[in-house]
PDB file as gemmi writes it, atoms N, CA and C in Angstrom:
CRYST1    1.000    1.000    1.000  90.00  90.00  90.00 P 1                      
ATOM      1  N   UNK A   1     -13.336 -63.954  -9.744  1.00  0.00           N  
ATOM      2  CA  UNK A   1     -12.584 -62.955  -9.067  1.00  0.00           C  
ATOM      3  C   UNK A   1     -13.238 -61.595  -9.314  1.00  0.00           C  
ATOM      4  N   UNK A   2     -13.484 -60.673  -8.085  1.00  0.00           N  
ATOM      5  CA  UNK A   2     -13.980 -59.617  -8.377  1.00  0.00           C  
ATOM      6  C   UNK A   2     -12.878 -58.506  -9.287  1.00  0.00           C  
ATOM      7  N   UNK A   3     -14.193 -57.912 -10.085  1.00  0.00           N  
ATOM      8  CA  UNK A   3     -13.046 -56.444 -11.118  1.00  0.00           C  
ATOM      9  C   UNK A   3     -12.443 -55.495  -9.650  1.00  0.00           C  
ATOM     10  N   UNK A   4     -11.358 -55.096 -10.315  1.00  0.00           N  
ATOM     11  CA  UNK A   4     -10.809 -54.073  -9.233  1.00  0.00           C  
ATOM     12  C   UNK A   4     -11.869 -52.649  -9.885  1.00  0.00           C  
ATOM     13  N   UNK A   5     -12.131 -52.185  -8.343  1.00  0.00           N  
ATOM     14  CA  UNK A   5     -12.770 -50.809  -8.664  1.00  0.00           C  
ATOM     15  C   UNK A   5     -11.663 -49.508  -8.320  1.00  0.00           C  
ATOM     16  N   UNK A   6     -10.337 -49.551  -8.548  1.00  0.00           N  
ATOM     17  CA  UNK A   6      -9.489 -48.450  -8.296  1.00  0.00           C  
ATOM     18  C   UNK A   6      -9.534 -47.854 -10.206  1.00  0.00           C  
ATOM     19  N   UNK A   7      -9.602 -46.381  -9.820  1.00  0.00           N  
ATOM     20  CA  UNK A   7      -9.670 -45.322 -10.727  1.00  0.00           C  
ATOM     21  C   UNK A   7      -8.331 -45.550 -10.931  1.00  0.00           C  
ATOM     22  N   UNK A   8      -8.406 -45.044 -12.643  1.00  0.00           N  
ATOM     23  CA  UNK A   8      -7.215 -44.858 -13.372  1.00  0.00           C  
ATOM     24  C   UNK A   8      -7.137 -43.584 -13.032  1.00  0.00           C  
ATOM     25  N   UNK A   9      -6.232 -42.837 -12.825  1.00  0.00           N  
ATOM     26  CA  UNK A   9      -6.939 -41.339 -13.294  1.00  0.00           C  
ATOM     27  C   UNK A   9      -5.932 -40.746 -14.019  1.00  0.00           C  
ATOM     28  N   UNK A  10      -6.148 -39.729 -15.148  1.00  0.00           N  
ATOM     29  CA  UNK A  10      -4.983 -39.455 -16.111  1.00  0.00           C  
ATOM     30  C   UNK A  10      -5.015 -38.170 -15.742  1.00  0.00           C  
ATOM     31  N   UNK A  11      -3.523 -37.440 -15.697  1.00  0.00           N  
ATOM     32  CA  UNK A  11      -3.472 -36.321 -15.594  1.00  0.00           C  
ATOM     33  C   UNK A  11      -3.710 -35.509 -16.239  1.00  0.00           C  
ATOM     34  N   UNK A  12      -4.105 -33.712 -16.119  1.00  0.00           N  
ATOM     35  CA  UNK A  12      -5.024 -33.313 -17.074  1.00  0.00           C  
ATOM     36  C   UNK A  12      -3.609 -32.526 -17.995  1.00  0.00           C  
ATOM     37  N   UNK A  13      -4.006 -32.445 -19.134  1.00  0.00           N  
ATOM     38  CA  UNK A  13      -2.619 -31.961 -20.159  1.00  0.00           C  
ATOM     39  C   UNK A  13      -2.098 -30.638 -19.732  1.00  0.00           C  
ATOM     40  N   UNK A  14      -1.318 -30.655 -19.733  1.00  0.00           N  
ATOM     41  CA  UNK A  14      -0.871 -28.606 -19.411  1.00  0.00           C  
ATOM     42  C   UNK A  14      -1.375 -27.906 -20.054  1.00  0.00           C  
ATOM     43  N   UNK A  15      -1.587 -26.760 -19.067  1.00  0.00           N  
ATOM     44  CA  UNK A  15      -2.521 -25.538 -20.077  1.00  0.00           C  
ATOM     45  C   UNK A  15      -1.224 -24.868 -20.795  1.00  0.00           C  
ATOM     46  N   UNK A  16      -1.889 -24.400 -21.395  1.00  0.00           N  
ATOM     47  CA  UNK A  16      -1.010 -23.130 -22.414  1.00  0.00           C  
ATOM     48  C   UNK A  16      -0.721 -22.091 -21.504  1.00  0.00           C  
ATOM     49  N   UNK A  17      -0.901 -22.061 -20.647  1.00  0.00           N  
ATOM     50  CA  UNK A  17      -0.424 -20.896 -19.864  1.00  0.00           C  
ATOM     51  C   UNK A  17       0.634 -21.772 -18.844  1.00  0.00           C  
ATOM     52  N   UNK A  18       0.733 -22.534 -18.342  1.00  0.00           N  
ATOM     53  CA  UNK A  18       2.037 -23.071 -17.375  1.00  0.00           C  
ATOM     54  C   UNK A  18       3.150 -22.683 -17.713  1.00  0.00           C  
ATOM     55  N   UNK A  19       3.827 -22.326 -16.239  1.00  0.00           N  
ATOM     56  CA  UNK A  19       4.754 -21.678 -15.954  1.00  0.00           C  
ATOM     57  C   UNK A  19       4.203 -20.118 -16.260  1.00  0.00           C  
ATOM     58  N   UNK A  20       3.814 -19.418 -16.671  1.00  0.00           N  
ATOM     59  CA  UNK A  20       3.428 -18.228 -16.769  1.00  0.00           C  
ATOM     60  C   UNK A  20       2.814 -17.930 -15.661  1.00  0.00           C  
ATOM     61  N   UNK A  21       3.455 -16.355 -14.950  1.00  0.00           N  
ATOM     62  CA  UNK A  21       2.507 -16.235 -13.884  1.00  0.00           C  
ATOM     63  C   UNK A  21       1.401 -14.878 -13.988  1.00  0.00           C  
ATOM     64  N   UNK A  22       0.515 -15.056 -13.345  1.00  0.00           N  
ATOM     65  CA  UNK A  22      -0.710 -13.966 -13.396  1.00  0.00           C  
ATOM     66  C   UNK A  22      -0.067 -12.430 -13.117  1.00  0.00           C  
ATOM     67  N   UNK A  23      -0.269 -11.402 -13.948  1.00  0.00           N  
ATOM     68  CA  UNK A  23       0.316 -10.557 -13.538  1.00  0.00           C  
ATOM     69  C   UNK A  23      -0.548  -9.765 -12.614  1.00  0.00           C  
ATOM     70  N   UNK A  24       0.916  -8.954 -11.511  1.00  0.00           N  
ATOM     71  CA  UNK A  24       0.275  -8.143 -10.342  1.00  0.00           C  
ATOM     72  C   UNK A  24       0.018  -6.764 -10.911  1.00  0.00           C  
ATOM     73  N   UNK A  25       0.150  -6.151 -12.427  1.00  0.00           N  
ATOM     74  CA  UNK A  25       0.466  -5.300 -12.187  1.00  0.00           C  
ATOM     75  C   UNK A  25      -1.687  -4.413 -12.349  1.00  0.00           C  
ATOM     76  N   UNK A  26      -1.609  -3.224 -12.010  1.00  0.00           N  
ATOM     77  CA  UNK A  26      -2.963  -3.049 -11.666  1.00  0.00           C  
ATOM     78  C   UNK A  26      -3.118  -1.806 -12.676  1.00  0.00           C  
ATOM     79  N   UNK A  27      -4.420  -2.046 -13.716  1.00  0.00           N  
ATOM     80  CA  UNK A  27      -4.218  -0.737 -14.663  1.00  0.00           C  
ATOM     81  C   UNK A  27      -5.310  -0.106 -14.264  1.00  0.00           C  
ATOM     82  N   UNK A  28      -5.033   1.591 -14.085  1.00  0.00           N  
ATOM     83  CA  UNK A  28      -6.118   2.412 -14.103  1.00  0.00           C  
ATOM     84  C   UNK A  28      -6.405   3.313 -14.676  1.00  0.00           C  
ATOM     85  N   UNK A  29      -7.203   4.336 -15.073  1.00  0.00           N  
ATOM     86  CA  UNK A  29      -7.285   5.228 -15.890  1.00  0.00           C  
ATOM     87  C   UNK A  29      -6.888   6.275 -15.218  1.00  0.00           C  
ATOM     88  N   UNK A  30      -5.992   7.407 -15.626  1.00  0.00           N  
ATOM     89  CA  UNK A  30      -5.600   8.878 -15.664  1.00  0.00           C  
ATOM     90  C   UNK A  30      -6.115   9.752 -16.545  1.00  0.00           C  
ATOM     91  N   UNK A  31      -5.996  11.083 -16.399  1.00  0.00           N  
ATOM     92  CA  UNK A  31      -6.063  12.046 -17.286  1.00  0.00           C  
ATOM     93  C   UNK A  31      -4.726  13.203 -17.729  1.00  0.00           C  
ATOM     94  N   UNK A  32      -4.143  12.737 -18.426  1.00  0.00           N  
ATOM     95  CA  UNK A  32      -2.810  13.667 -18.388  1.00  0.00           C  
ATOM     96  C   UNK A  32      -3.207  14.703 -20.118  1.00  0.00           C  
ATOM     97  N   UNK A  33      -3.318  16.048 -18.681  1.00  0.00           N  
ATOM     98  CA  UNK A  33      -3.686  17.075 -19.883  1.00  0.00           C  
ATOM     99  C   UNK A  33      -5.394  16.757 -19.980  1.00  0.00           C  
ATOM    100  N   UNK A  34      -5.928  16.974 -21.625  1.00  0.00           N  
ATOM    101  CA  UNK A  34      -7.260  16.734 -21.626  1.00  0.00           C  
ATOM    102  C   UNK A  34      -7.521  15.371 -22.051  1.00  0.00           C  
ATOM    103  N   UNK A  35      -6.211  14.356 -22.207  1.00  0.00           N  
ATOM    104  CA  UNK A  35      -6.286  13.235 -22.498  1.00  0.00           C  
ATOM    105  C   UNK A  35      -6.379  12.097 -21.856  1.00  0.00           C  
ATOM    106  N   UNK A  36      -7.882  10.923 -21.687  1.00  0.00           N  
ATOM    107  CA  UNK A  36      -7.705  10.069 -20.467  1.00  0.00           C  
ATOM    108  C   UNK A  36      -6.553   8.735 -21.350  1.00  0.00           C  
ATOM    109  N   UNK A  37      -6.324   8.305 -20.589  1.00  0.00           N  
ATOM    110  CA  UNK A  37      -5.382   7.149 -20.806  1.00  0.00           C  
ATOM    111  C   UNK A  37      -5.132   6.446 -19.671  1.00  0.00           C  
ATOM    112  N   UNK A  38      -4.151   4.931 -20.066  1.00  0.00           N  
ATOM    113  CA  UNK A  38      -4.118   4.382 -19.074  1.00  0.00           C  
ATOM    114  C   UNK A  38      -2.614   3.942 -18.568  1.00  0.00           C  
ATOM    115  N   UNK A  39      -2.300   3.705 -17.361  1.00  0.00           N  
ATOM    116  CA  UNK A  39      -1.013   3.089 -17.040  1.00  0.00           C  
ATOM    117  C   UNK A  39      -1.423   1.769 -16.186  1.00  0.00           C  
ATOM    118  N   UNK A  40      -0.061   0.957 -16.494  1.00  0.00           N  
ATOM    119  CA  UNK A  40      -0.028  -0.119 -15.646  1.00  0.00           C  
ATOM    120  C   UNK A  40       1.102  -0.125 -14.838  1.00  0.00           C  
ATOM    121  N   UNK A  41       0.803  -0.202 -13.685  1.00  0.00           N  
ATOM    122  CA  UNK A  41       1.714  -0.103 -12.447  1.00  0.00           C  
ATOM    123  C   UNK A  41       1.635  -1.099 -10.999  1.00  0.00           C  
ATOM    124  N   UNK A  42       3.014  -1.469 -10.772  1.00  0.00           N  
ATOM    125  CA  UNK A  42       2.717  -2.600  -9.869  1.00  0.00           C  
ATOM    126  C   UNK A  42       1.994  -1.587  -8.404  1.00  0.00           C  
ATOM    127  N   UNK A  43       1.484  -2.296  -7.267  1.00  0.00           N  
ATOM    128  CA  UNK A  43       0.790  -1.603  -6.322  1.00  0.00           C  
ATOM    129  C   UNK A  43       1.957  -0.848  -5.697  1.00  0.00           C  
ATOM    130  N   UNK A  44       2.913  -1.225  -5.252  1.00  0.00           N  
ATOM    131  CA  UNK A  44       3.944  -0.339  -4.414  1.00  0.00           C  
ATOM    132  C   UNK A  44       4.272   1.272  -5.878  1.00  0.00           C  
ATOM    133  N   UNK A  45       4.189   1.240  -6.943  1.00  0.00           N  
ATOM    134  CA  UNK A  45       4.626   2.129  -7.483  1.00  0.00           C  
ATOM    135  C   UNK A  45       3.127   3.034  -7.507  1.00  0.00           C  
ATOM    136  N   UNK A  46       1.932   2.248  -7.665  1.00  0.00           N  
ATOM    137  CA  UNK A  46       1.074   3.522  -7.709  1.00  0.00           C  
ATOM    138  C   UNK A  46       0.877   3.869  -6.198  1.00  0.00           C  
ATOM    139  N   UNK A  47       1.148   3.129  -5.151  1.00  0.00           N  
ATOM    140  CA  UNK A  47       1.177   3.880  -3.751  1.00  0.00           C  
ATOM    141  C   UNK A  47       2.361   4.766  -3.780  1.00  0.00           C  
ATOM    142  N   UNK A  48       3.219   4.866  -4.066  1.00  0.00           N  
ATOM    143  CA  UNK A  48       4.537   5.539  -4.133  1.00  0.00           C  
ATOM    144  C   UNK A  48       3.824   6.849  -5.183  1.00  0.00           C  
ATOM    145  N   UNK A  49       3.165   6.916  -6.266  1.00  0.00           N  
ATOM    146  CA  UNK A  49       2.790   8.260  -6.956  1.00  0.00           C  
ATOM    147  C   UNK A  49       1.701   8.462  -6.136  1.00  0.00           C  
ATOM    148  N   UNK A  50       1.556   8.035  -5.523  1.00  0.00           N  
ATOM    149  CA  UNK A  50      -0.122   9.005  -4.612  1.00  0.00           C  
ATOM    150  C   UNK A  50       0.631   9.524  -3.323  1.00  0.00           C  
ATOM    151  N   UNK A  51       1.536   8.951  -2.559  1.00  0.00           N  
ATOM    152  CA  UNK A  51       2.396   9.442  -2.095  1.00  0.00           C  
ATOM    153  C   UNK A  51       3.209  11.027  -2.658  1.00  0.00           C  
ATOM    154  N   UNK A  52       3.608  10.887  -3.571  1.00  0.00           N  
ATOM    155  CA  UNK A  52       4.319  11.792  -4.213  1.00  0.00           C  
ATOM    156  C   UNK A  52       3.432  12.987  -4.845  1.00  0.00           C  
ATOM    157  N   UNK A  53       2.740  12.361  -5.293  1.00  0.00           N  
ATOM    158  CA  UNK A  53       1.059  13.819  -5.412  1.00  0.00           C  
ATOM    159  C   UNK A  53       0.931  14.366  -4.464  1.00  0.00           C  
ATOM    160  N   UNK A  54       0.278  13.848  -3.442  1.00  0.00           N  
ATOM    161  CA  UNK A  54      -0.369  13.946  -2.202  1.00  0.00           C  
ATOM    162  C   UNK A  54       0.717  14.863  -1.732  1.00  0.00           C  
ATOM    163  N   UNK A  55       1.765  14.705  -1.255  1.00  0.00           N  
ATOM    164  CA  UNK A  55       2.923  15.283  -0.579  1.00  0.00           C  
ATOM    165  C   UNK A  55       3.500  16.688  -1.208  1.00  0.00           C  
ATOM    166  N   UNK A  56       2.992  16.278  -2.379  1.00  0.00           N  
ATOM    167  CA  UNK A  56       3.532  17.910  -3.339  1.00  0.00           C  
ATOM    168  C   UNK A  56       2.327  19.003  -3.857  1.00  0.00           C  
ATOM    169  N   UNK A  57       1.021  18.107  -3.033  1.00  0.00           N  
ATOM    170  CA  UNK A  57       0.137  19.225  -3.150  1.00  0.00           C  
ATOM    171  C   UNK A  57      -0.692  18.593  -5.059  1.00  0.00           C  
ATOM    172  N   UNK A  58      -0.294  17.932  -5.169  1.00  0.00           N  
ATOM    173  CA  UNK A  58      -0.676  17.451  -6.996  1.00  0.00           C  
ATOM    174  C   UNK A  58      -1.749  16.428  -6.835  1.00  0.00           C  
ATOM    175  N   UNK A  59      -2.695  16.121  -7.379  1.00  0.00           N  
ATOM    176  CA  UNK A  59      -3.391  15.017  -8.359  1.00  0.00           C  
ATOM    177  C   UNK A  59      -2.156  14.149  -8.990  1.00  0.00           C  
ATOM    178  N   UNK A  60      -2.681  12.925  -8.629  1.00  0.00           N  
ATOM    179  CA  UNK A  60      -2.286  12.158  -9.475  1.00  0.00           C  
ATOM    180  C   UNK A  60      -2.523  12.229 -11.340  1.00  0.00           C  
ATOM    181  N   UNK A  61      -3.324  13.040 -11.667  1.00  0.00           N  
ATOM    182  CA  UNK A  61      -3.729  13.610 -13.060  1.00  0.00           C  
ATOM    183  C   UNK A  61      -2.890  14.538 -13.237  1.00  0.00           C  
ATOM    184  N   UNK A  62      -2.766  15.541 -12.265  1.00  0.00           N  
ATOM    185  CA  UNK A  62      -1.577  16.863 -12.951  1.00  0.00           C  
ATOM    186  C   UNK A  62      -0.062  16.495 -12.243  1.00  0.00           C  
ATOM    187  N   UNK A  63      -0.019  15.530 -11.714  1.00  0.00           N  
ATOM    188  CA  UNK A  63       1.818  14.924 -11.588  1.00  0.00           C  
ATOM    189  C   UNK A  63       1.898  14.078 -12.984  1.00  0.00           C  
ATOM    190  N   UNK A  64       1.342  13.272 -13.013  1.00  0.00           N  
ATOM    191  CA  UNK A  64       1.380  12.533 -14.622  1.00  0.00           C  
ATOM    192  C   UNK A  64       1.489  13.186 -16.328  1.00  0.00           C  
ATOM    193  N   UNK A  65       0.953  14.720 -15.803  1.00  0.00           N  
ATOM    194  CA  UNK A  65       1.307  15.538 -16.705  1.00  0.00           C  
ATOM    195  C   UNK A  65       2.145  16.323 -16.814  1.00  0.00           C  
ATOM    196  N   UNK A  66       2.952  16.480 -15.989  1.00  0.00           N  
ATOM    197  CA  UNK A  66       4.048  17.010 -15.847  1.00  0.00           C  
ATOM    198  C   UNK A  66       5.023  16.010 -16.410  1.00  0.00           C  
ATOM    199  N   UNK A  67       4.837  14.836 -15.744  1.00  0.00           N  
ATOM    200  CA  UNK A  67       5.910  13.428 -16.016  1.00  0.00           C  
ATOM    201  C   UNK A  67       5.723  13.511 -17.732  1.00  0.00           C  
ATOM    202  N   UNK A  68       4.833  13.516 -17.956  1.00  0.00           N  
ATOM    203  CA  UNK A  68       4.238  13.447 -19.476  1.00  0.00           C  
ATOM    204  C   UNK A  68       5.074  14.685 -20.644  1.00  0.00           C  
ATOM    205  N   UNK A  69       5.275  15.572 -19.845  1.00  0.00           N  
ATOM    206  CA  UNK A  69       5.244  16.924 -20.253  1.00  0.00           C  
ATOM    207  C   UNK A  69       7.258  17.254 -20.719  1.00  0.00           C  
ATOM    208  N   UNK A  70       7.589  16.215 -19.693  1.00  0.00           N  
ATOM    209  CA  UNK A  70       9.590  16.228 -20.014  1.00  0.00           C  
ATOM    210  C   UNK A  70       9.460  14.222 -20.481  1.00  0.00           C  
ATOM    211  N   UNK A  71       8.611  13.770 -20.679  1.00  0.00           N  
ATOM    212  CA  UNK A  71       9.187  12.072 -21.143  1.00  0.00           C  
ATOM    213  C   UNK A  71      10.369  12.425 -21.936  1.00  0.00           C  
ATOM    214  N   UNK A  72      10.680  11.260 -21.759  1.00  0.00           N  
ATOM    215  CA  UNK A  72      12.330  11.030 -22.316  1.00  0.00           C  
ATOM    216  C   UNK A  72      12.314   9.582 -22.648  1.00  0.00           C  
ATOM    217  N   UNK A  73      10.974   8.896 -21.862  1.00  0.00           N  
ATOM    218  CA  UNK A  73      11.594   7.234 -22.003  1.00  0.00           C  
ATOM    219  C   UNK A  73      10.734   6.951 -23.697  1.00  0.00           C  
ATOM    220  N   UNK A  74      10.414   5.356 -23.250  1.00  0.00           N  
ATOM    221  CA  UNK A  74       9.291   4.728 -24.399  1.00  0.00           C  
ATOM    222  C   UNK A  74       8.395   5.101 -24.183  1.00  0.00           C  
ATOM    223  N   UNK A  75       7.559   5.362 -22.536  1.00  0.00           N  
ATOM    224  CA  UNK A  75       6.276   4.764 -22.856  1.00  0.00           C  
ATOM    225  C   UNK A  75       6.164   6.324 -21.648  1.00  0.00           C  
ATOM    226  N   UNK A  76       5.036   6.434 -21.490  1.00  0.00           N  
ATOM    227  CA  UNK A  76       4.343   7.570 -20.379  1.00  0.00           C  
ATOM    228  C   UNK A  76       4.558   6.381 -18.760  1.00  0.00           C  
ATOM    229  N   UNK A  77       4.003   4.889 -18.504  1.00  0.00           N  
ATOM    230  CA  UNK A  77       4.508   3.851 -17.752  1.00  0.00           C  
ATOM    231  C   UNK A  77       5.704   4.032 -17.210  1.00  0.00           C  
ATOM    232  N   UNK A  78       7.220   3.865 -18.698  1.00  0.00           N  
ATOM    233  CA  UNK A  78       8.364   4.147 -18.303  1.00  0.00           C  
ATOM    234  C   UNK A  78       8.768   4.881 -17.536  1.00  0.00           C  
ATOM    235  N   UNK A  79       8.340   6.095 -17.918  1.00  0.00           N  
ATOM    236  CA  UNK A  79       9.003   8.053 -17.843  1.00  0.00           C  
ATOM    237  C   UNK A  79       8.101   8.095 -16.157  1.00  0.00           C  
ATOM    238  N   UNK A  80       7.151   7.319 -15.739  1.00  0.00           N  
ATOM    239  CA  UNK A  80       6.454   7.433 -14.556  1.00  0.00           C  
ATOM    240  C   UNK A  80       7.498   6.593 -13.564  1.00  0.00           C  
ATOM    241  N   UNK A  81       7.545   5.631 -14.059  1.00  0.00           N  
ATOM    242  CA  UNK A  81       9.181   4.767 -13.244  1.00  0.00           C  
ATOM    243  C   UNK A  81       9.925   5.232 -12.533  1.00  0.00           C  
ATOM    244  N   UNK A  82      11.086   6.149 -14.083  1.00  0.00           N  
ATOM    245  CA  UNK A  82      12.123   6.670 -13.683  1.00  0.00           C  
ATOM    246  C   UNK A  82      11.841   7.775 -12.987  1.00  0.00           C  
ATOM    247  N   UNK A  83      10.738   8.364 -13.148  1.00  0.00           N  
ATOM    248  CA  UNK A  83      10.455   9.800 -12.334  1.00  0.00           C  
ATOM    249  C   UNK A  83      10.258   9.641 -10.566  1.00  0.00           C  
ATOM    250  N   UNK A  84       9.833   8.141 -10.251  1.00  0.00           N  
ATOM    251  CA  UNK A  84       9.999   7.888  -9.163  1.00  0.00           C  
ATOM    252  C   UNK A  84      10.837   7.345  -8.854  1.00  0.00           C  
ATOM    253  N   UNK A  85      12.021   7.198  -9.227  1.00  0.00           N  
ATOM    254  CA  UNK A  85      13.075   6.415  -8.817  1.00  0.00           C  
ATOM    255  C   UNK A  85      14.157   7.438  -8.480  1.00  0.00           C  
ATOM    256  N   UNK A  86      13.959   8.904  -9.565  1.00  0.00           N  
ATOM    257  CA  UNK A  86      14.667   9.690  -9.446  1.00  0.00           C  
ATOM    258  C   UNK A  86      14.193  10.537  -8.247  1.00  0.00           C  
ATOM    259  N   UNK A  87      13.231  10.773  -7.606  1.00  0.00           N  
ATOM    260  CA  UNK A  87      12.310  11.745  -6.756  1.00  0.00           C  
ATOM    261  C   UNK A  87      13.000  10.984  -5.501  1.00  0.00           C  
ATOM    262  N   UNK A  88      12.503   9.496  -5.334  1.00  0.00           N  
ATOM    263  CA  UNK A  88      12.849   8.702  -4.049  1.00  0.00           C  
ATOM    264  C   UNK A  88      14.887   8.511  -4.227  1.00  0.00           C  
ATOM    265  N   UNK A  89      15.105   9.057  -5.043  1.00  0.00           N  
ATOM    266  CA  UNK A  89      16.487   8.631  -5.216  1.00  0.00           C  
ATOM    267  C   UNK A  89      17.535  10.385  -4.413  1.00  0.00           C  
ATOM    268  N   UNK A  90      16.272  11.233  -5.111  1.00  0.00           N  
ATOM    269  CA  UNK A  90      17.096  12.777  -4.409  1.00  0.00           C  
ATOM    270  C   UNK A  90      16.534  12.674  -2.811  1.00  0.00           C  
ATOM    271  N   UNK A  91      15.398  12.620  -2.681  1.00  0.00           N  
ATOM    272  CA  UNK A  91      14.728  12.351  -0.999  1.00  0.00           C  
ATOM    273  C   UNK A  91      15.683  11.399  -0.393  1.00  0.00           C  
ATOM    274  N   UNK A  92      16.515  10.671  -0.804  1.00  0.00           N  
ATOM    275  CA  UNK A  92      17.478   9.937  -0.085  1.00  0.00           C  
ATOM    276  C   UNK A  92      18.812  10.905  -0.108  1.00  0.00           C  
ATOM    277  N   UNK A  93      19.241  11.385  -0.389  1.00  0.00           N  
ATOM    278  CA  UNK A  93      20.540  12.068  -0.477  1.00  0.00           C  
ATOM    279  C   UNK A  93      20.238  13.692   0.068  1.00  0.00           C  
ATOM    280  N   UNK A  94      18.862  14.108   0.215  1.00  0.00           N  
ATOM    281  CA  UNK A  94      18.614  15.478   0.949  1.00  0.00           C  
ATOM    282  C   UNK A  94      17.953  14.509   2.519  1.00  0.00           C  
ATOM    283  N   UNK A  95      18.630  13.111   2.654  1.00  0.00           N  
ATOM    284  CA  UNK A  95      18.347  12.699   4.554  1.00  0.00           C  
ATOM    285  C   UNK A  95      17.111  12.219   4.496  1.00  0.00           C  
ATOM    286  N   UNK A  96      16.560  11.577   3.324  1.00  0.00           N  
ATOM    287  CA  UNK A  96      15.652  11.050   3.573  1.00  0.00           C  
ATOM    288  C   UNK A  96      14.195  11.405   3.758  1.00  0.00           C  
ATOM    289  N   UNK A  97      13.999  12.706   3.383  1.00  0.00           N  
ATOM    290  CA  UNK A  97      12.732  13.714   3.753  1.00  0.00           C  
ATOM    291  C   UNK A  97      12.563  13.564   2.014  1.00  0.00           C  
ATOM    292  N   UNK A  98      11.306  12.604   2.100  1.00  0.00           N  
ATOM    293  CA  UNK A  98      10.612  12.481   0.320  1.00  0.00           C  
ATOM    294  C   UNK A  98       9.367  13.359   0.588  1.00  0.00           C  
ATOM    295  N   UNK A  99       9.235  14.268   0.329  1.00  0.00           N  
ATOM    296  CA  UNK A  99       8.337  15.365   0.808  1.00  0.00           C  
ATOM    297  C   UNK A  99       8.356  16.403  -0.194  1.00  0.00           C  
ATOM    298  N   UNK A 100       7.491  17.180  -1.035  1.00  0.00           N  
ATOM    299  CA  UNK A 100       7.809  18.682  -0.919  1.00  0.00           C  
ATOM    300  C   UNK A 100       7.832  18.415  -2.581  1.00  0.00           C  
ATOM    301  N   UNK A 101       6.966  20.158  -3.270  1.00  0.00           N  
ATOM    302  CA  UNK A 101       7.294  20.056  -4.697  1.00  0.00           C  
ATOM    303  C   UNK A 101       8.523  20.259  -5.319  1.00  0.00           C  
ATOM    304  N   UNK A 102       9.644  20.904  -4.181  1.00  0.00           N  
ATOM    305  CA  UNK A 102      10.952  21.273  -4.633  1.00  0.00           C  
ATOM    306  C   UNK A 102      11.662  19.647  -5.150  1.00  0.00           C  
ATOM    307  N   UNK A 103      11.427  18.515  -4.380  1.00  0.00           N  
ATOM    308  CA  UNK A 103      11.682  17.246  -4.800  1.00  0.00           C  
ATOM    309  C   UNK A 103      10.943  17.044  -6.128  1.00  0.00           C  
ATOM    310  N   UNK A 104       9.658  17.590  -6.539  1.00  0.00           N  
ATOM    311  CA  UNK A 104       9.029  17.062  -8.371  1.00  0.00           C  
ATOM    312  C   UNK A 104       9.803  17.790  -8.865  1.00  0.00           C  
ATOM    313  N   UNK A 105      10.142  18.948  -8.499  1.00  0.00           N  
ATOM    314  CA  UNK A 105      10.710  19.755  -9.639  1.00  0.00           C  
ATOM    315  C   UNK A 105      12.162  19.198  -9.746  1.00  0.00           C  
ATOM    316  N   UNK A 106      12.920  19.146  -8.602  1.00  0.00           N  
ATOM    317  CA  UNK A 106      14.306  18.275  -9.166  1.00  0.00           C  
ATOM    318  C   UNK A 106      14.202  16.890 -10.043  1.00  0.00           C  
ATOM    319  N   UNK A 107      12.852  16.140  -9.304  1.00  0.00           N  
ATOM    320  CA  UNK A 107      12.984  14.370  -9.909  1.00  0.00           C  
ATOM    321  C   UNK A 107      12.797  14.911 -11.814  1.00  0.00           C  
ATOM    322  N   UNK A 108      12.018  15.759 -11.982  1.00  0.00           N  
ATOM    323  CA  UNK A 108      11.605  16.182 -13.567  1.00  0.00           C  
ATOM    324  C   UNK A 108      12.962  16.581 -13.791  1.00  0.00           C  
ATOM    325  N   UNK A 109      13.780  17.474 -13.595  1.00  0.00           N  
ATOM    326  CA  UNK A 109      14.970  17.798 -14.207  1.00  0.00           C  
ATOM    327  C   UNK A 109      15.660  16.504 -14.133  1.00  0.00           C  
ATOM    328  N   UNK A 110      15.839  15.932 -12.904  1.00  0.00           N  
ATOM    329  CA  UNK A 110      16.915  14.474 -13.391  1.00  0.00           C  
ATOM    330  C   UNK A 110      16.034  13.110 -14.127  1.00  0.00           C  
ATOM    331  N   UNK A 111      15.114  13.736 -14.625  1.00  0.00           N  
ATOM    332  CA  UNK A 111      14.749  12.966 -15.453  1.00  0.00           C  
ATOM    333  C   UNK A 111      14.832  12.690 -17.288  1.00  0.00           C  
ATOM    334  N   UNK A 112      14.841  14.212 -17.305  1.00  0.00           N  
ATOM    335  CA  UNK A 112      15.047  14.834 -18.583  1.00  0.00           C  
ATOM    336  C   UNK A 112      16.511  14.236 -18.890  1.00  0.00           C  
TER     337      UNK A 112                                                      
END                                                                             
C-alpha cells in the first residue's frame, strides 16, 4: 500500500505579541523653547495642531510652547490633548469658526 503523502502541518505557537495591536500613534520631534523633544500623537490630533498653528499664525514649535508654558497635565502629550479639546471645544460654542489666536489664547486659559 502506498505511504500517504498529505502534510501534517502544525500550527505555529503564538507570538508574544497576540492580541496586541501595532500602534497608530506617530512620534515626531518638536522644539518647545530651546528644547527639542518629542511627542506622540495619533494622526487626526497632529493634523488638528497644524491646523490650529497654521490658523493662529504659530509654528507648531511656538504653539507647543505656549501649551508647555501653562501644563497642568502629566505629560507635555497630555497638556497638548486637552489644549485641543479645549480650543475645538470653544470654536464649537463661538458657531463653529475654529480659527483665530483669540481661540489659543482662550483654549490656554481653559486649560490652566
Amino acid at each position: 500500500m502506498p505511504r500517504s503523502t498529505a502534510l501534517t502541518v502544525t500550527p505555529p505557537a503564538p507570538a508574544a505579541t497576540e492580541g496586541r495591536r501595532d500602534s497608530t500613534l506617530l512620534n515626531r520631534n518638536i522644539w518647545v523653547g530651546r528644547r527639542r523633544t518629542s511627542l506622540r500623537l495619533e494622526p487626526a490630533m497632529w493634523q488638528a495642531l497644524e491646523e490650529v498653528a497654521a490658523g493662529s499664525g504659530l509654528t507648531i514649535h511656538e504653539l507647543c510652547t505656549l501649551i508647555e508654558s501653562r501644563r497642568r497635565e502629566s505629560s507635555l502629550t497630555a497638556s497638548v490633548r486637552v489644549f485641543l479639546l479645549c480650543y475645538y471645544r470653544d470654536a464649537m460654542l463661538q458657531g463653529g469658526q475654529p480659527s483665530g489666536r483669540s481661540l489659543v489664547d482662550r483654549a490656554l486659559r481653559d486649560q490652566a
